[in-house]
matplotlib code that plots the C-alpha trace (Angstrom):
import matplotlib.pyplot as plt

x = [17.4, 15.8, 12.4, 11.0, 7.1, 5.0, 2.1, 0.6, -1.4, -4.9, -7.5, -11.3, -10.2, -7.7, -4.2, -2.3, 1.1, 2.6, 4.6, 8.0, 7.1, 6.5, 9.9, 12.1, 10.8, 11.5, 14.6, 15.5, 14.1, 16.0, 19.5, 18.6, 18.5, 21.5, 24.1, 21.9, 23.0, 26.7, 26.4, 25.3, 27.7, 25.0, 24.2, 20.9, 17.7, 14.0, 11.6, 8.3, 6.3, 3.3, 5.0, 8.1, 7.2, 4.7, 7.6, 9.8, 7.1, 5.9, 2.3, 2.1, 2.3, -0.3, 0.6, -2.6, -4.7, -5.5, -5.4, -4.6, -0.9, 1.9, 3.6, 2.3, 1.6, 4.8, 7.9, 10.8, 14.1, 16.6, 20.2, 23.8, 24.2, 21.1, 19.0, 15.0, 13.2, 9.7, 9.0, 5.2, 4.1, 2.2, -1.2, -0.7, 1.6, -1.4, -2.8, 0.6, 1.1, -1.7, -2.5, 0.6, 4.2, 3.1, 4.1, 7.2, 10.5, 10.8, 11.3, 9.6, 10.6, 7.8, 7.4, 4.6, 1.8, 3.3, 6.5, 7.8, 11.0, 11.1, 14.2, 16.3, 16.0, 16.7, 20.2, 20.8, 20.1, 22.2, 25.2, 26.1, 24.3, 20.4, 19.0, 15.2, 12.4, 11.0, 12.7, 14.4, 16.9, 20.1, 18.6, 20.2, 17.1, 17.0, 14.6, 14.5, 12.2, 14.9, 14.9, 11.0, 11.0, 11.2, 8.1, 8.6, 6.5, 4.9, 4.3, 2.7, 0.8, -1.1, -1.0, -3.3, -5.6, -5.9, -5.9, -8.7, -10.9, -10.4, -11.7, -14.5, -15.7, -15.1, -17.9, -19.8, -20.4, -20.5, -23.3, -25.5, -24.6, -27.8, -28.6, -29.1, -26.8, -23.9, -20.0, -20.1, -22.5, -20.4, -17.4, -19.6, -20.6, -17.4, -15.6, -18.2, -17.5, -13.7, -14.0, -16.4, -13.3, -10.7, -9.5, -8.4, -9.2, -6.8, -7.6, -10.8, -11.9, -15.0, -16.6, -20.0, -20.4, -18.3, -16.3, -14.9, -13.7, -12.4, -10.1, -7.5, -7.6, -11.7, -12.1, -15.8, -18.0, -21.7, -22.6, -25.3, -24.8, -27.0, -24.8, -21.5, -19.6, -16.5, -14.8, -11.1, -9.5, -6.5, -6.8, -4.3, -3.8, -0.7, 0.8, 0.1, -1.8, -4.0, -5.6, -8.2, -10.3, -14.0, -16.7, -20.8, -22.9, -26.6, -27.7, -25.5, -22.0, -21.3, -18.7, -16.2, -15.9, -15.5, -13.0, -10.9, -11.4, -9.9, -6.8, -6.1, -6.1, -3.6, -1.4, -1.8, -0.5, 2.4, 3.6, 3.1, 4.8, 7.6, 7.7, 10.6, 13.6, 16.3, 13.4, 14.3, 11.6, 12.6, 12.5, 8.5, 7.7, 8.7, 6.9, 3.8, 4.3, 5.1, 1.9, -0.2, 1.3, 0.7, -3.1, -3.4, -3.3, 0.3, 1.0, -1.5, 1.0, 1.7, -2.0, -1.1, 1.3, 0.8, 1.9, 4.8, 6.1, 3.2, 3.8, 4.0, 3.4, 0.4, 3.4, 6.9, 7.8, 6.2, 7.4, 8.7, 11.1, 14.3, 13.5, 16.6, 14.4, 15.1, 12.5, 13.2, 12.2, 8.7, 7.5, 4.1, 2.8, -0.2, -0.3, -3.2, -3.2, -5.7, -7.3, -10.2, -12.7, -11.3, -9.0, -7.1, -5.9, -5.1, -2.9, -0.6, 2.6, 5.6, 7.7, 10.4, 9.0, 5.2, 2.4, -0.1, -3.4, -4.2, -7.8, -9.3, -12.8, -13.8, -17.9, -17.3, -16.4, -13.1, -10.9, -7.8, -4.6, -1.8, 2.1, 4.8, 2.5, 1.3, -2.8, -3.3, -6.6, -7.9, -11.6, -14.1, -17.3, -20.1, -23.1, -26.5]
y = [-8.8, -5.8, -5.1, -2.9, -3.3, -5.0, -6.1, -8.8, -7.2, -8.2, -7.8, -9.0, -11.1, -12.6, -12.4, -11.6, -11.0, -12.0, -10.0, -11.8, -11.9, -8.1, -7.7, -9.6, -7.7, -4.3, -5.5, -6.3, -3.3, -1.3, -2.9, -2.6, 1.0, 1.6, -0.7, 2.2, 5.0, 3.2, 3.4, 6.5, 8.8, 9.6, 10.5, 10.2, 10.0, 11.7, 9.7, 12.7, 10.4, 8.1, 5.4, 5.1, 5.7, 2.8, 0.8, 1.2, 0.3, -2.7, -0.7, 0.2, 3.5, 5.5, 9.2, 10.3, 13.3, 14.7, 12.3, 14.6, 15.3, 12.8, 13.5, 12.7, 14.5, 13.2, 12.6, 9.9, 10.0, 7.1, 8.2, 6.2, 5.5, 3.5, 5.9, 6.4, 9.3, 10.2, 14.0, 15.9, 19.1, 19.0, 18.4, 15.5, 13.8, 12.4, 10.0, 9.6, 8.0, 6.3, 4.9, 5.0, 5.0, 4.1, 0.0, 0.7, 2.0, 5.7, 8.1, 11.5, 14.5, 17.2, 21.0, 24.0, 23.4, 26.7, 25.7, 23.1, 22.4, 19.0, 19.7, 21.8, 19.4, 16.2, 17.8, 18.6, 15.3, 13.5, 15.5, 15.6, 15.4, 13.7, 12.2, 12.9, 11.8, 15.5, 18.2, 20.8, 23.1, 21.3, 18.4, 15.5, 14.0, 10.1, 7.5, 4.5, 2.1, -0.1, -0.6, -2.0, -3.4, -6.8, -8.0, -10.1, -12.4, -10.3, -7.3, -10.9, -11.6, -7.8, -8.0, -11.2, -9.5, -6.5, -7.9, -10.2, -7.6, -5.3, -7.6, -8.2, -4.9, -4.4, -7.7, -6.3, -2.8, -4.2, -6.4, -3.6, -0.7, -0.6, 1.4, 5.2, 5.6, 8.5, 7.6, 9.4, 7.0, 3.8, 5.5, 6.1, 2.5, 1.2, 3.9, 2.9, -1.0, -0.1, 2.4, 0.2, -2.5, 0.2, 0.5, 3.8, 4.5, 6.2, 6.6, 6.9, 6.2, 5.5, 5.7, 4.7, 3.7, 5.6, 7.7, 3.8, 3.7, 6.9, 7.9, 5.6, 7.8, 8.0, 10.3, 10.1, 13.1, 12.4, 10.7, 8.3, 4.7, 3.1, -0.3, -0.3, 0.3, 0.3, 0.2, 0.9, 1.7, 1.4, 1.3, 1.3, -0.1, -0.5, 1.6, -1.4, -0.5, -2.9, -2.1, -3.7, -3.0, -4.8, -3.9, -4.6, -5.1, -4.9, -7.0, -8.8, -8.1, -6.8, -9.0, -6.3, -5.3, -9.3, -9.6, -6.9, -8.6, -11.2, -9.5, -7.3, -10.7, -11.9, -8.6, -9.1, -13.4, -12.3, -9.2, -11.2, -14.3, -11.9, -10.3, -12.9, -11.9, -9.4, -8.5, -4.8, -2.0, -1.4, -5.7, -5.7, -2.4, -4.5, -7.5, -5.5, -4.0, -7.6, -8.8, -5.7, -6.7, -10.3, -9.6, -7.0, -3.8, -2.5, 0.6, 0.4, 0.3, 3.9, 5.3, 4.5, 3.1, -0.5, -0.8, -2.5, -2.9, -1.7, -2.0, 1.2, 3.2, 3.0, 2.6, 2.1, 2.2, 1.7, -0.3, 2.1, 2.4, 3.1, 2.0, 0.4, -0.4, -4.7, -7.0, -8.6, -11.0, -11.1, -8.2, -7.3, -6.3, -4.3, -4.4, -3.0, -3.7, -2.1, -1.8, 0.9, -0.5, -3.8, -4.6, -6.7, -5.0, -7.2, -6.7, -10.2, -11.4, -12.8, -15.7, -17.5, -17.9, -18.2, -15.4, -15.5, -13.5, -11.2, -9.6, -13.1, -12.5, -16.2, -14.8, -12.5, -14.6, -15.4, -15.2, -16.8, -15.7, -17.8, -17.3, -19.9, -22.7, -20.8, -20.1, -16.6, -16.0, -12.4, -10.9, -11.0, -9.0, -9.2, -9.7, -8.6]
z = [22.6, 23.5, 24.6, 22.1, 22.5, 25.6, 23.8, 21.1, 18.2, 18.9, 15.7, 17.0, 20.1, 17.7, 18.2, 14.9, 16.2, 19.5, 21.4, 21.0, 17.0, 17.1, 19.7, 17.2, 14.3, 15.9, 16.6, 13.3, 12.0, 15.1, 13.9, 9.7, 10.6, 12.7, 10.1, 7.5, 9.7, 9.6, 5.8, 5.2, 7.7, 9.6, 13.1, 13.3, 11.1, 11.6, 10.3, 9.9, 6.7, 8.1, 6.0, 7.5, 11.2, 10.3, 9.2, 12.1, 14.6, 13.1, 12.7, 16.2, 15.4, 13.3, 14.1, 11.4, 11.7, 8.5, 5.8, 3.3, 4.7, 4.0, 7.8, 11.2, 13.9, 15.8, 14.4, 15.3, 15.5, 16.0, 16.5, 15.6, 19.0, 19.3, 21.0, 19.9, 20.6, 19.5, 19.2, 19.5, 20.9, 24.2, 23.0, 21.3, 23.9, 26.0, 23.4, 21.2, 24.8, 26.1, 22.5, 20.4, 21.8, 25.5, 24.5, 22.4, 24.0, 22.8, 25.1, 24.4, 23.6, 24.2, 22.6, 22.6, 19.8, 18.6, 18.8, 16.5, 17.9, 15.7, 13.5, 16.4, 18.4, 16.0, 15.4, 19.1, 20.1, 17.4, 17.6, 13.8, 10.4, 10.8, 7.6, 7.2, 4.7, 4.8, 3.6, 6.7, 7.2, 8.0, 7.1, 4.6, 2.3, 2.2, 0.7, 3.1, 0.7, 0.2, 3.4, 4.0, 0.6, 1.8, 4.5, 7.5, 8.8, 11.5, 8.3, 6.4, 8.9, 9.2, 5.4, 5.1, 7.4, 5.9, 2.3, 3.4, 5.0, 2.1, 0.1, 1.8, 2.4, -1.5, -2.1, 0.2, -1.3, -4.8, -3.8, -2.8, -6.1, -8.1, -11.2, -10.1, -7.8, -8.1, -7.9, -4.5, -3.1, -4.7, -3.1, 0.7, 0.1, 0.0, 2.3, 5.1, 5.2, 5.0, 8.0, 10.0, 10.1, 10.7, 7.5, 6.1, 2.6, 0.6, -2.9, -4.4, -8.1, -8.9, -12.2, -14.0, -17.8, -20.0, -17.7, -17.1, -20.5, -21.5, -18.0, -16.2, -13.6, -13.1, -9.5, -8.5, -10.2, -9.4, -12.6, -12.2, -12.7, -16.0, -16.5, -15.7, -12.2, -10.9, -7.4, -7.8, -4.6, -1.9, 1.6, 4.6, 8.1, 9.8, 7.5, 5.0, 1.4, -0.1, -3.9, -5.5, -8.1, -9.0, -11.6, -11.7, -15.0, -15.1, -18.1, -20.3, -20.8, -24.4, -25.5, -26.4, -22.7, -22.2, -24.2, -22.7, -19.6, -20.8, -22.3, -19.2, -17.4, -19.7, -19.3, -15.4, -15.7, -17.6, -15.1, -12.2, -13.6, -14.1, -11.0, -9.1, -7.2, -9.7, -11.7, -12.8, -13.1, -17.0, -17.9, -16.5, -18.3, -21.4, -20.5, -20.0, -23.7, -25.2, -23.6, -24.5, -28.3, -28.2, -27.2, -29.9, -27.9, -29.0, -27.2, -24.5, -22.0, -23.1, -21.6, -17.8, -15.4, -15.2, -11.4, -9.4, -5.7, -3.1, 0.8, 2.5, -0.3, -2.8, -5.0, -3.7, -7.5, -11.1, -13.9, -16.6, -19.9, -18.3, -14.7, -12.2, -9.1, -8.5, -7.1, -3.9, -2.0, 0.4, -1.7, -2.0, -5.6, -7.3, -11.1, -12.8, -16.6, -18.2, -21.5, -22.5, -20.0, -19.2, -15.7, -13.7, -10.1, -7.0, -4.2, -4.2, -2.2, -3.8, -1.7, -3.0, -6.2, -5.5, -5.6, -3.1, -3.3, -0.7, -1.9, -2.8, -3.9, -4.5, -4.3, -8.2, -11.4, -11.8, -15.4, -15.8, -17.5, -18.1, -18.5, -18.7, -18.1, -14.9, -14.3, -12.6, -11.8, -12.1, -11.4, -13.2, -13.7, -11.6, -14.1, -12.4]

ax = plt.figure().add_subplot(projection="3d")
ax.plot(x, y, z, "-o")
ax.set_aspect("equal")
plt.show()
């Protein structure tokens, strides 16, 4: 086997992933794409999305400088011949070096900052067609999610860690919202115990009282929280996404809002006791609308996406009408039934059969749904 990385992922004096774990899953990764390459007709691919360059490197590699951009500042290219190349202009080189590619056996490719000789030299260097997850002249578009779909243990391992401290930092800032405060001090709450651990956020939606109820989608706008809050966000390291979402109540919780609790935790039981290997996009759209129906909410399915596959993506895919995407194996999932106030969002695993929990948050009340016999706990409101 080749030696594709000389180092163990360290995390707080702990190692999470030795070096031969992360070697053999750069290996496999190395080989998944080349037999790709063979499949496709292709002689090379560029690789320019954080996602996928995250992928390849087993998280080793997180080429981010402005978060609002979907490509890094380097790019990578591995070719049908077996070669790997990582390409950045001359400014960057120094630290994609010293604190990126440095351990990992890509040879660099180097250009003027004014220069970007990326897609010239992607072609020159694989000497026929190049696929690439960014658009480019000359360029052949290609979606590799099929190819990271399924985790390894190494990508497990970084998940469990991730989903745990996500978690935490969620508990954490929930613990110290109190009545007054805007959405863009829950979101700075929340956003500095994520970024004090190393965690990225990547979507924010916060929302007080009513904005909770009347918008799925409830981006922070300064209102000022009375009774109700919610913290609904995903977060990334290693090119892994975690989502979570948790609320807070001061005083009692009506028992409408309760009761929609309840039901979204019954919506969330039945999509993730569907979600098992072969499972197609369109057959858990409908088991979201059977449950929605059999808690009487027909049609709520119909107001916003109820989730699917996560990983490298927020979303790799969501569960629609019409939808082909298959589950596979050692696939990470984040549903997020809803119903007009009422939630159930967690980032799980599913192995052989079993879901795991990732953003365990044993401290908030818990609610249980159940589907085919099966108890799946979901989170409950924190009552303050």
């Amino acid at each position: 086997m080749s030696k594709r990385i000389t180092k163990n992922l360290v995390v707080n004096r702990v190692t999470l992933v030795t070096e031969a774990a992360w070697n053999a899953e750069l290996e496999a990764k190395h080989e998944q794409l080349l037999e790709w390459l063979r499949r496709e007709k292709l002689a090379g691919v560029l690789l320019r999305r954080h996602e996928n360059i995250a992928w390849l490197t087993g998280g080793a590699v997180e080429e981010s400088v402005c978060n609002a951009v979907e490509t890094a500042v380097a790019s990578v290219l591995v070719t049908a011949a077996g070669n790997r190349y990582y390409l950045t202009s001359e400014n960057e080189a120094p630290r994609a070096h010293d604190e990126e590619f440095g351990a990992l056996d890509f040879e660099p490719v180097l250009f003027p900052w004014y220069a970007d000789e990326t897609v010239s030299t992607a072609l020159r260097l694989s000497g026929g067609s190049v696929g690439s997850d960014t658009p480019g002249p000359g360029l052949t578009p290609v979606n590799l999610f099929p190819l990271r779909a399924a985790l390894c243990e190494p990508e497990i391992a970084r998940y469990r860690w991730l989903g745990a401290e996500v978690a935490a930092a969620t508990v954490e800032a929930l613990h110290q919202v109190e009545p007054g405060l805007s959405e863009y001090d829950l979101e700075a709450i929340t956003a500095a115990g994520l970024l004090r651990r190393g965690i990225r956020p990547s979507v924010a939606l916060y929302a007080v009282d009513d904005r909770i109820l009347k918008y799925k989608h409830a981006v922070p706008r300064g209102n000022r929280l009375k009774l109700y809050g919610m913290l609904n966000l995903c977060a990334r390291k290693w090119g892994l996404v975690v989502s979570i979402t948790r609320f807070i109540h001061f005083g009692p919780l009506p028992e409408v809002l309760a009761a929609r609790f309840q039901s979204a935790a019954q919506v969330n039981a039945a999509l993730l006791d569907a979600s098992r290997v072969g499972a197609t996009s369109a057959g858990l759209f409908a088991v979201a609308q059977a449950a929605y129906a059999a808690e009487g909410f027909p049609g709520e399915e119909q107001f916003h996406h109820q989730g699917g596959p996560t990983g490298y993506g927020e979303r790799e895919w969501v569960a629609t009408p019409t939808g082909t995407e298959t589950v596979v194996n050692h696939q990470a999932f984040a549903w997020n039934p809803s119903i007009r106030g009422g939630k159930a969002e967690d980032t799980v695993l599913m192995q052989d059969g079993k879901i795991e929990y990732l953003t365990v948050t044993p401290e908030l009340p818990v609610i249980e749904g159940t589907a085919s016999g099966t108890t799946y706990p979901a989170a409950g409101v924190l009552v303050r």
